[in-house]
TORGUFI-838606 format. One record per residue (C-alpha): x, y, z. Coordinates in steps of 0.05 Angstrom, whole numbers, plus 5000, padded with zeros to 4 digits. Layout:
BEGIN
XYZ/...
END
This chain:
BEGIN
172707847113/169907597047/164108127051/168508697046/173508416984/166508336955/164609056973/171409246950/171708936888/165009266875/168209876890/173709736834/169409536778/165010136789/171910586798/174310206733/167110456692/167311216719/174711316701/173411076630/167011556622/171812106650/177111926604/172311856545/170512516564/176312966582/177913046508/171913316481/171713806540/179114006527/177314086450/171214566471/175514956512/180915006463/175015516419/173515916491/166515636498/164315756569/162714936565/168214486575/173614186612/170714106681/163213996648/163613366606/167012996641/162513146702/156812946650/159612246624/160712006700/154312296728/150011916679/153711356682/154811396760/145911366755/146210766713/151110496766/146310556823/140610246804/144609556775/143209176706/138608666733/132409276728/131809276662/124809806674/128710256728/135310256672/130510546624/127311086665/134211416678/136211286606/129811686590/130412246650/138412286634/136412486559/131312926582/135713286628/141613256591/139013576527/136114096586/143814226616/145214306533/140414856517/143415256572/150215276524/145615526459/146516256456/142816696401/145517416393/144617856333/140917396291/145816816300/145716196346/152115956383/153915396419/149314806391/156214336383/156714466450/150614256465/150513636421/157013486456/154113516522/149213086496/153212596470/157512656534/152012336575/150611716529/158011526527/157111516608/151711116592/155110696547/160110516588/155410336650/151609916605/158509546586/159409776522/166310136524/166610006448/160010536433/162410916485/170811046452/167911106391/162611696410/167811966435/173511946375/168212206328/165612686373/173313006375/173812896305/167313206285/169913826326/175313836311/176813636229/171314026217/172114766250/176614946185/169914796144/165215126195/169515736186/169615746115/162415616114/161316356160/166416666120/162516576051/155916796097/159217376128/164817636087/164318346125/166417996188/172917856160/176518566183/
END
């Protein structure tokens, strides 16, 4: 009887870690589907509780196996990111999205590692960097490219 409150209280705090990385996540997702990148919603949140999900599995008393996923997840994850870089015409799209799927992986991280504070505020700038600066961005492309302005 005691074996499986342990096993299910396990279950909890490992329930309690994937929702934050999913809930850290959701909103940069959202805010890359909001400019109709083919990356978002469904992606980063699948990214933020995957890595952290890996971190998970092999525990915190492994301090060598913890940092052989933290290196193979930022490997792989910047991999899973260059598939959002297009280049077309001369121009390169998609390396916020990228960066975001990036940074989507270390707040998993984060937060399997048991610090929810790196991992919320990853996240808050990561929406804020997206979002408070588009208007700039566009400006920026605008002053590069006035004939695209028809």
């Amino acid at each position: 009887m005691l074996e499986s409150l342990g096993s299910w209280q396990e279950v909890w705090r490992v329930l309690q870690k994937v929702g934050i990385a999913y809930i850290l996540t959701v909103p940069i997702g959202w805010e890359s589907e909001q400019e109709q990148e083919a990356t978002g919603i469904r992606t980063f949140p699948i990214v933020g509780m995957a890595s952290c999900g890996y971190l998970l599995a092999i525990g915190q008393t492994d301090l060598a196996a913890q940092s052989r996923v933290l290196q193979g997840l930022i490997t792989g994850i910047g991999f899973v990111g260059a598939g959002a870089i297009l280049k077309e015409r001369g121009t390169v799209h998609g390396t916020a999205t990228a960066a975001s799927i990036w940074n989507a992986g270390v707040i998993g991280a984060a937060v399997a590692m048991g610090r929810n504070e790196v991992a919320f505020l990853l996240s808050v700038l990561n929406i804020f960097t997206l979002r408070a600066l588009l208007p700039l961005k566009r400006r920026m492309s605008r002053k590069k490219n006035p004939r695209s302005e028809s």
